[in-house]
Steps between C-alpha positions, in 0.01 A plus 500: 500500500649539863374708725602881575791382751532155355826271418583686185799328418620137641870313533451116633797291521688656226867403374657627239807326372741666216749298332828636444703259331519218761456711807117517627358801605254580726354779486181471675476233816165407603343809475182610656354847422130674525457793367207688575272775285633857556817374706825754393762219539901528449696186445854548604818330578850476345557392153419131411285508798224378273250845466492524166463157431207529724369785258506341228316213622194703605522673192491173273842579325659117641376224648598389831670151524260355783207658656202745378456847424107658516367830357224594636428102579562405162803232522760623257584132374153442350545779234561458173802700326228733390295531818843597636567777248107629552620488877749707494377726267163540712565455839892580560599814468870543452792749582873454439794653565626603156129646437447264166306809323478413091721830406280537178195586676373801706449498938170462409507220235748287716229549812183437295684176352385264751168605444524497139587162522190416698291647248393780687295754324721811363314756743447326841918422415541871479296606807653226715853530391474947449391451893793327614746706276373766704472356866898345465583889343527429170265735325586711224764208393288225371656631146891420567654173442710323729854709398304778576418412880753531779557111659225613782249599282521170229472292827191723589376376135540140604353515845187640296535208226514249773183630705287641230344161446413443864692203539473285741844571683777711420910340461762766512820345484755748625322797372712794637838367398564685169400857635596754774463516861231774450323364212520136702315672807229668245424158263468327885276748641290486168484118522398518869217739441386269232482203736313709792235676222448244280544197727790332178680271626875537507787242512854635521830353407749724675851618604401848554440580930215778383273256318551234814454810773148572280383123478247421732601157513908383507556193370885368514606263322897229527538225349200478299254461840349801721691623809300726585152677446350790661260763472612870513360797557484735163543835503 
C-alpha cells in the first residue's frame, strides 16, 4: 500500500493506437501521468484529445498499445482477466455520464451493489451506504427506483455506488453532462466535499468549465500528450 500522499495512479510511456479500417489512430502519445492520493484532478481538452482514452486506461477497461499503467504500484499488464475484474470492482470506483443505475432496483440497492458484490455483510452495507445517502442528500429516498429520481439525484446514487467501497480512486467521465446548470454545480460541490473530508481520490473527464474551475489540479490534454498541467486554487 502507498503511502497517505503517495503515486496513486501511474501513466509511463503509454500509446494507444485504434484501428479504423486502414487509418491508425492515436489516441494516446507517450504519455506520462502521476496521480497522487487525495489529488481532485480534471482532464480536459477538445474531443479526440485523448481524455477518455486516458480514463479508461487507469480504470482497466482497454489496454494501452505500448507502455504501463499502475494502481496503486500494481502494473496493470500482470493481471489476469479476473484480477482485472476484482480491480475494478475493489479499487475503482466509477461514475458516468448516463448514470448506468439497474432501473429494477431501489437508490439504495443500486448504491449497496458494489458492496454486495464484495461480500460485505448486510448491516455494515446498510450503515455505510444509509450514511452516504444522507451526507450527498439523499435520505428519505433510498426506496425509489431510478424513474423515480430526477437526473441529479440518480447521479447522486452513483457517486455513492462508486465511493461506498472506498476505492482506491474515483473516474468520473463527464459527470455533469446529462443534468442542469444548478444540479451540475450541486453534484460538483458534493464530489468536492467528498475529496476534502474523506481524502477519495477524484479523476475527471470533462467539458464542463465548473468541474475544471473546482479541480485542484488542470490537466490539458491535444493530441493525445499533455500541454499543460497546473495546480489551482479550489474554492
Amino acid at each position: 500500500m502507498n503511502a497517505p500522499n503517495g503515486p496513486v495512479v501511474e501513466l509511463k510511456e503509454i500509446t494507444k493506437i485504434y484501428s479504423q479500417g486502414e487509418i491508425d489512430v492515436h489516441a494516446l502519445n507517450g504519455l506520462d501521468l502521476t496521480i497522487r492520493r487525495g489529488e481532485f484532478v480534471a482532464l480536459c481538452g477538445p474531443s479526440g484529445s485523448g481524455k477518455t482514452t486516458a480514463l479508461n486506461l487507469i480504470g482497466a477497461l482497454d489496454k494501452p498499445t505500448s507502455g504501463e499503467v499502475w494502481l496503486e504500484g500494481e502494473r496493470l499488464s500482470t493481471l489476469s482477466r479476473q484480477q482485472l475484474s476484482h480491480l475494478r470492482r475493489d479499487r475503482i470506483g466509477f461514475v458516468f455520464q448516463a448514470f448506468n443505475l439497474i432501473p429494477v432496483l431501489t437508490a439504495y440497492e443500486n448504491a449497496e451493489s458494489v458492496l454486495a458484490l464484495q461480500g460485505c455483510p448486510a448491516t455494515e452495507r446498510r450503515d455505510r451506504v444509509m450514511s452516504l445517502l444522507t451526507e450527498v442528500g439523499l435520505k428519505g429516498m433510498e426506496d425509489r427506483r431510478p424513474h423515480e429520481l430526477s437526473g441529479g439525484q440518480q447521479q447522486r446514487v452513483a457517486i455513492v455506488r462508486a465511493i461506498a467501497s472506498e476505492p482506491a480512486v474515483v473516474l468520473a467521465d463527464e459527470p455533469t453532462a446529462n443534468v442542469d446548470s444548478e444540479t451540475a454545480d450541486k453534484l460538483i460541490e458534493i464530489m468536492a466535499q467528498l475529496n476534502q473530508d474523506r481524502g477519495i481520490t477524484f479523476i475527471f473527464s470533462t467539458h464542463d468549465t465548473r468541474v475544471m474551475e473546482r479541480a485542484r489540479r488542470l490537466i490539458r490534454l491535444v493530441d493525445g500528450r499533455i500541454s499543460s498541467d497546473s495546480s489551482t486554487a479550489a474554492t
